[in-house]
N, C-alpha and C positions, 0 to 999 in steps of 0.2 A: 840312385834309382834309375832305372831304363827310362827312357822316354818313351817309345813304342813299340808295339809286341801284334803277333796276329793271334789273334781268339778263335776258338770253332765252337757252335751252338748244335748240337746234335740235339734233331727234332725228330717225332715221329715223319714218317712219310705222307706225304699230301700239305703237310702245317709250312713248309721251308719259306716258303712265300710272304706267311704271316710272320713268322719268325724275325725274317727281314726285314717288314718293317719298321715292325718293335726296336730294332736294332737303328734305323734309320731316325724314326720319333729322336728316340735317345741320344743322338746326335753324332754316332760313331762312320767312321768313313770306310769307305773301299770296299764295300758288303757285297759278296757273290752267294750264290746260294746255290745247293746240289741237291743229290738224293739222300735224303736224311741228316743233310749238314748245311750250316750256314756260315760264314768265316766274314770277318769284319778286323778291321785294324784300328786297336784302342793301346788307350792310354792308362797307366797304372790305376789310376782313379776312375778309369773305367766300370774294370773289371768289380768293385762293389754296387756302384749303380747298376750293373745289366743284374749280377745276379739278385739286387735287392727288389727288379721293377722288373723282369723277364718273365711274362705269363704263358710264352710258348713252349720256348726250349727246356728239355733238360736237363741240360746243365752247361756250365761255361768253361772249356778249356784253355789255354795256351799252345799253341801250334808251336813246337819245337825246331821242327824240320822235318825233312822226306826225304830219301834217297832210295835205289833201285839195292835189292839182294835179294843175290840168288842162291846164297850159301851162310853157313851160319857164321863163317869168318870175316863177310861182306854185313853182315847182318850186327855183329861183333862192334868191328871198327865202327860203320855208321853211327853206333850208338856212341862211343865212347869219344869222337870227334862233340859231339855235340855238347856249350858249354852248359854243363848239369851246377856247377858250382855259382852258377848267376843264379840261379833259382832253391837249389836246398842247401840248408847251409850245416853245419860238421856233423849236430844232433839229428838233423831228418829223418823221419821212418819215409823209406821210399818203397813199396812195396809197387808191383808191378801184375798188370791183369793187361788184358788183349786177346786179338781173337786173329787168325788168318783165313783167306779165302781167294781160292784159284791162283796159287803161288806155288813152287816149288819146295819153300817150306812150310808143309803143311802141319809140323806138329805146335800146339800153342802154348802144352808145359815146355817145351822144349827152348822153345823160343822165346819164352817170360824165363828162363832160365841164363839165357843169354845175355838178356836185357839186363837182368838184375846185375849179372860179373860186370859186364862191360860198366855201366854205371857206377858200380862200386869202384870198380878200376881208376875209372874217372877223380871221382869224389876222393877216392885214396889220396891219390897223388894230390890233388890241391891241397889236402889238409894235411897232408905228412904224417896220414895213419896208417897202419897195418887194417886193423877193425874199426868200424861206425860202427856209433854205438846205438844208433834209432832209438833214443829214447826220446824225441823233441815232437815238433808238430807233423803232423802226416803231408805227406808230400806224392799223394796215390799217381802211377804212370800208368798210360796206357798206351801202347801198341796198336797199329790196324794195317795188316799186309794183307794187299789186296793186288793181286797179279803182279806181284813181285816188288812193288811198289811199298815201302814201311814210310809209314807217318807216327811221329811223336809225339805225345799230348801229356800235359800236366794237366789235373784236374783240379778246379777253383772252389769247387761246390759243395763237395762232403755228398750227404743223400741227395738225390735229384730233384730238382726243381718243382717236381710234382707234388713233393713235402710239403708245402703250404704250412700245417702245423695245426690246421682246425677239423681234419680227418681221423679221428682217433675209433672209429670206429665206422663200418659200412653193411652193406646188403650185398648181395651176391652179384657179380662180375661188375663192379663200381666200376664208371666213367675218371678213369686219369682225368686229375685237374688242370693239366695242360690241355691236352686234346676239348674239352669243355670249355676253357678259354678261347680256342682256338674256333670253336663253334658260334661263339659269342658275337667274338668279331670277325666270321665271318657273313656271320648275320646283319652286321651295322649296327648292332645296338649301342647303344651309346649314354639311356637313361633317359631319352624323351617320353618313348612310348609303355602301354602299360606290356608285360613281357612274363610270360607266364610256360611253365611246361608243366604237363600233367601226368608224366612219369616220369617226375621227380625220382625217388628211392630216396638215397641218402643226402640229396639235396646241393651234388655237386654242381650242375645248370647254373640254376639261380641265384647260388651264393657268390658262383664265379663272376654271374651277370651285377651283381649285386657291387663287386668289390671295383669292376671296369666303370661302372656307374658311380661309384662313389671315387672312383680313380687311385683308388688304396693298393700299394705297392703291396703283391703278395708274398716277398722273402722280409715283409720285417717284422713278424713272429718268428723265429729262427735263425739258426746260425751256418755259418760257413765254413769249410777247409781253410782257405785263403785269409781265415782271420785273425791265424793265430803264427802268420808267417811274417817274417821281419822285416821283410825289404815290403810289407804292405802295411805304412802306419796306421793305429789304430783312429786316429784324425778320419783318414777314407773313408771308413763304414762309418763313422758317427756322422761324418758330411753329407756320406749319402741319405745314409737313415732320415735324417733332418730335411732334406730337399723334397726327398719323397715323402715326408709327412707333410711338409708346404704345400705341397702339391695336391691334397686329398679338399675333393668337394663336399659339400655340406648343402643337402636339400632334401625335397620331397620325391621316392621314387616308388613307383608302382610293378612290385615284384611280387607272383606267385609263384608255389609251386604245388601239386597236389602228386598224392598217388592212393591205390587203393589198399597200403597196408600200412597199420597202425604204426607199427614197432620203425617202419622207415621213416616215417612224417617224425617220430618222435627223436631218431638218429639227424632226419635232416634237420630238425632246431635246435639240439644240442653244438651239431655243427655250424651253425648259423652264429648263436654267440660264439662261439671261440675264432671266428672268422671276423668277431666286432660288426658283424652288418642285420643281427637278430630285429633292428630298426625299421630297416629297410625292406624287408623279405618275407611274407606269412607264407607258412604252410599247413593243410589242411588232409586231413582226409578226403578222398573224391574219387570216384568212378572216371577215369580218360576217357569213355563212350558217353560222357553225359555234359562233357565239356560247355561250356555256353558262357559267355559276358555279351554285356548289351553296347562296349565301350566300338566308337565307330571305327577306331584306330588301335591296332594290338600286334603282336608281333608271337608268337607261340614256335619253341624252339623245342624239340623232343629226343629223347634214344631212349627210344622203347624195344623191348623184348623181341629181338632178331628170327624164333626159332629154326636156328642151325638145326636142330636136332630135327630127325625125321617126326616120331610122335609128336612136338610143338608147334609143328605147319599150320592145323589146322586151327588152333586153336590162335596162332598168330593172325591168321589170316582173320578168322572171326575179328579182333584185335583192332587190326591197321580198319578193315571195314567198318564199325564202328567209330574210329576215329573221322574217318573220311565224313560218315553222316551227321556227326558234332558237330566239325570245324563247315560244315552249310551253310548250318543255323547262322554264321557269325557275319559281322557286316563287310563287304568286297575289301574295307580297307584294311584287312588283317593280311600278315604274310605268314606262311609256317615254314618251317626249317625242319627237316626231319634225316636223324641220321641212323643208318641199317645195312643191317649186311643180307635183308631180307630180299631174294633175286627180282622176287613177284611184287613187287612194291604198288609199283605207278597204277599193276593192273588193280591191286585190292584197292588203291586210292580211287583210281575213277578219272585219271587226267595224269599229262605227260607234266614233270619240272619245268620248270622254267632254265632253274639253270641245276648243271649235275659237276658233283666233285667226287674226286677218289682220295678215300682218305683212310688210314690205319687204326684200326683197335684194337693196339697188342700188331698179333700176326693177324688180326682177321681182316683182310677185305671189304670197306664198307663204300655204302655211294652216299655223298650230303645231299639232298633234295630239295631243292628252295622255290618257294611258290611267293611269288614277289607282289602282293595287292590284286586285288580284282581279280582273283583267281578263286576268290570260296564262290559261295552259290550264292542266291537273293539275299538281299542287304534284312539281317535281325530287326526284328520288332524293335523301337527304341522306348 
């Protein structure tokens, strides 16, 4: 078994930071972090802890190597230099996906066409075959040329990280489970305070606040690529499984979530038990413009309806307005978190952020807006 190997964590844009130090907690070394990518240098028994405890990234690779090509003969060699037989062994299905960008070879059938011979090429010759016969575990590669630049990734993950496995059904343009993680802790929550969002939907917020607070590892409902691969004993994941259930808190935590459509509230507690946190978490039916608790401390975290769409302006803006005039009522010690891709935000609010983040949902452009205590209006009736 290798000793050590470099991983990359591909996150959405704006999360890489948080990414990192999920990775850092975890106890992995040498972690740099870029645009949409985080890289860390782990060890074999890593690679099931990150993907069994990783709430940001999605998903966890092996960093092969990088070299420059500028041709698909240069593109060829690189690949088939690189030892493929550490990694899949005679049976592997290695099948091959990538993408290029601002390089000279611009085509990506073309190029996933190359990868695959050359690799075969490779693999051939180690095993003294003419034909692999890809009937074993999947061993998916990926490609990324970028200004002439190829980097090589094996993927550890199978479906991305955002698979949780308690999502089995949603509402329309649903919050990824990572990026909601990522909102989580960016917010500091941690399961002190009481922590409520009132467009909720399908109840991804809270469940995810839910599970940070209960410290519940969200890859162990689900499985992995990386599991059924032989140079990774099956010891690994049952050790990790085990630490990360060690690991899970048991207490009393103060979790809402509301919205104002029936059939969502009833999606978001379906997915609440299959999440195992239906304990911890109520949700209700509720009006967002009617918002109100009397607690002096609360923490309110939202992604409420952006309208992008020209006709939803208005009716957003009513909306965010509305909200502005609930979260008054509430007492100075509440903070809210609010994330939107909505331009006119601060002015429907009534006051500038405290602090402002850029961050991705999907392609779309969003700012996080975080109003950090003493920032609602006159302290609630208690």
């Amino acid at each position: 078994m290798m000793e050590k190997m470099r991983i990359a964590v591909p996150t959405l844009f704006g999360v890489e930071s948080v990414a990192a130090n999920e990775l850092k907690r975890l106890g992995l070394e040498k972690i740099s972090a870029e645009n949409g990518r985080v890289q860390a240098l782990a060890r074999p028994e890593d690679i099931p802890r990150v993907n069994i405890n990783l709430r940001t990234g999605e998903r966890v690779q092996l960093l092969l190597g990088s070299f420059p090509a500028r041709s698909f003969d240069e593109l060829f060699e690189g690949v088939k230099a690189l030892e493929w037989e550490a990694f899949i062994p005679r049976d592997g299905a290695f099948p091959v996906k990538g993408h290029c960008l601002d390089s000279q070879l611009s085509s990506e059938p073309a190029c996933q066409s190359i990868v695959k011979k050359a690799v075969a090429e490779r693999l051939g010759q180690a095993y003294a075959c003419r034909q692999l016969p890809e009937e074993g575990p999947l061993y998916q590669i990926q490609f990324a040329l970028l200004r002439n630049q190829v980097t090589m990734l094996l993927d550890t993950s199978g479906p991305g990280l955002h698979k949780r496995g308690y999502r089995e059904a949603g509402v329309i343009a649903p919050l990824r489970e990572t990026l909601a993680a990522a909102l989580v802790l960016l917010s500091r929550y941690h399961g002190q305070d009481l922590f409520c969002d009132p467009c909720c939907g399908s109840g991804t917020i809270p469940i995810e606040a839910a599970m940070i607070a209960r410290n519940r590892a969200p890859g162990l409902d689900r499985s992995f690529a990386a599991q059924r691969w032989p140079w990774l004993p099956g010891e690994l994941w049952s050790r990790a499984a085990e630490e990360a259930m060690d690991k899970e808190y048991q207490g009393e935590y103060n979790i809402w979530g509301g919205d104002i459509n029936p059939h969502a509230i009833r999606i978001a507690q379906k997915n609440a038990a299959r999440a195992e946190v239906e304990d911890i978490v109520r949700f209700e039916v509720a009006d967002a413009c009617k918002f109100h608790r009397r607690a002096a401390v609360g923490r309110l975290l939202l992604n409420p309806p952006y309208g992008v769409r020209l006709l939803e302006r208005e009716e957003t803006t009513r909306l965010y307005q509305g909200l502005a005039q609930a979260v008054e009522r509430l007492s100075p010690g509440w903070q809210f978190h609010i994330l939107t891709a909505y331009s006119g935000f601060e002015e429907c609010w009534g006051r500038s952020a405290d602090k402002r983040r850029k961050l991705y949902n999907g392609m779309l452009k969003c700012q996080f807006y975080s109003y950090l205590g003493n920032a609602a209006g006159p302290a609630a009736e208690q």
